[in-house]
C-alpha positions in Angstrom: 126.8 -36.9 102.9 126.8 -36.4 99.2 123.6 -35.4 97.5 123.9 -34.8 94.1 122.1 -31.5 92.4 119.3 -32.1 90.3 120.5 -31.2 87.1 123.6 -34.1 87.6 120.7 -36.7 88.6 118.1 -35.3 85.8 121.5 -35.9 83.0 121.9 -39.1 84.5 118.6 -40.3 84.3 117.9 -39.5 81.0 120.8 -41.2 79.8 119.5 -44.3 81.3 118.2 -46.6 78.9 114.8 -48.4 78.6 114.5 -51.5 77.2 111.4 -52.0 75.5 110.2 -55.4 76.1 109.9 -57.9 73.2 106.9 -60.3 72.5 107.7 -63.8 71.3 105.3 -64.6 68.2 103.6 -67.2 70.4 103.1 -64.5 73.2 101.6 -62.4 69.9 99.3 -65.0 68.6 98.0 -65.5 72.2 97.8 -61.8 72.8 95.7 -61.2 69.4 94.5 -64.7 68.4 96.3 -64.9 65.2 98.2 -68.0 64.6 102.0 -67.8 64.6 102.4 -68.8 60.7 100.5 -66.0 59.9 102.8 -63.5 62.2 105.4 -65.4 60.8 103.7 -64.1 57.1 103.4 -60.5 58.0 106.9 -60.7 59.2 108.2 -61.8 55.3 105.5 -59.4 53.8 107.3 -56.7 55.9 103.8 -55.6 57.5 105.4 -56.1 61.1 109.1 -55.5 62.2 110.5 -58.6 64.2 114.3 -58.2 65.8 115.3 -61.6 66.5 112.0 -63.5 66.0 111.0 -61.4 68.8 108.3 -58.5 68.5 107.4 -54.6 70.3 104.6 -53.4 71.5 103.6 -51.3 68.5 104.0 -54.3 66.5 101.1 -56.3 68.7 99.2 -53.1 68.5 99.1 -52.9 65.0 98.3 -56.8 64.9 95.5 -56.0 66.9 94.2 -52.9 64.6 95.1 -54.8 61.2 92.3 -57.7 63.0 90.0 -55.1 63.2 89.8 -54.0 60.1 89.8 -57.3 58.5 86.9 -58.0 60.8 85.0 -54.7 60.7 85.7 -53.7 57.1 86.3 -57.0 55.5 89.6 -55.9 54.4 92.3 -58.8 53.8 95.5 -58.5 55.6 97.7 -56.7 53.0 94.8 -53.7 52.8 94.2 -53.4 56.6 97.9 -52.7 56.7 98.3 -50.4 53.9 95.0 -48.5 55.7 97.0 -48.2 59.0 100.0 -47.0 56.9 98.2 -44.2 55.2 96.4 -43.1 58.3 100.0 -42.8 59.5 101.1 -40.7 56.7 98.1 -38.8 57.2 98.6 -37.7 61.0 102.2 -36.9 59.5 101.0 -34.5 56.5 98.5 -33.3 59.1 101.4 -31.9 61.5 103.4 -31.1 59.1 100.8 -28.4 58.1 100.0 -27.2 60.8 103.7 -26.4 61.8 104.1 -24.8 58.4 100.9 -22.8 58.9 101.5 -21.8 62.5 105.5 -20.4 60.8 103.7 -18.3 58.5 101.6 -16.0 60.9 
């Protein structure tokens, strides 16, 4: 009986390919009680990425956070995204300067 080594199987299984699954934008507006014109808006103002009318998980997530903010801050829809986006840039900046300060010493 073959049984194949562990580095052979570990090669082959990380060549294997996950597909994420994608959200329909009534699925969405369900999911986050928005309706499915205004996904359908955030998808032509670029503030969510749709592949074939179809959305990812990240992309109900940040639905999700960009309802919060509007809620909880009063923000309108174009400013909770930008918000999100900087925070983004700022987690980015933030480990980018800690790798360049942990080079240094």
């Amino acid at each position: 009986m073959n049984t194949p080594d562990p580095e052979s199987l570990a090669i082959e299984l990380s060549e294997t390919i996950v597909e994420e699954y994608r959200y329909t934008y009534e699925q969405v507006a369900h999911m986050t009680s928005v309706s499915v014109t205004l996904i359908e808006r955030f998808v032509s103002l670029n503030l969510i990425e749709a592949e074939d009318a179809k959305l990812r998980e990240r992309d109900v997530a940040r639905i999700a956070r960009m309802s919060r903010l509007r809620r909880d801050l009063g923000l309108n829809w174009v400013g909770s995204s930008m918000v999100l986006d900087l925070s983004q840039e700022i987690v980015r900046l933030k480990a980018r300067l800690r790798a360049y300060e942990s080079h240094r010493e």
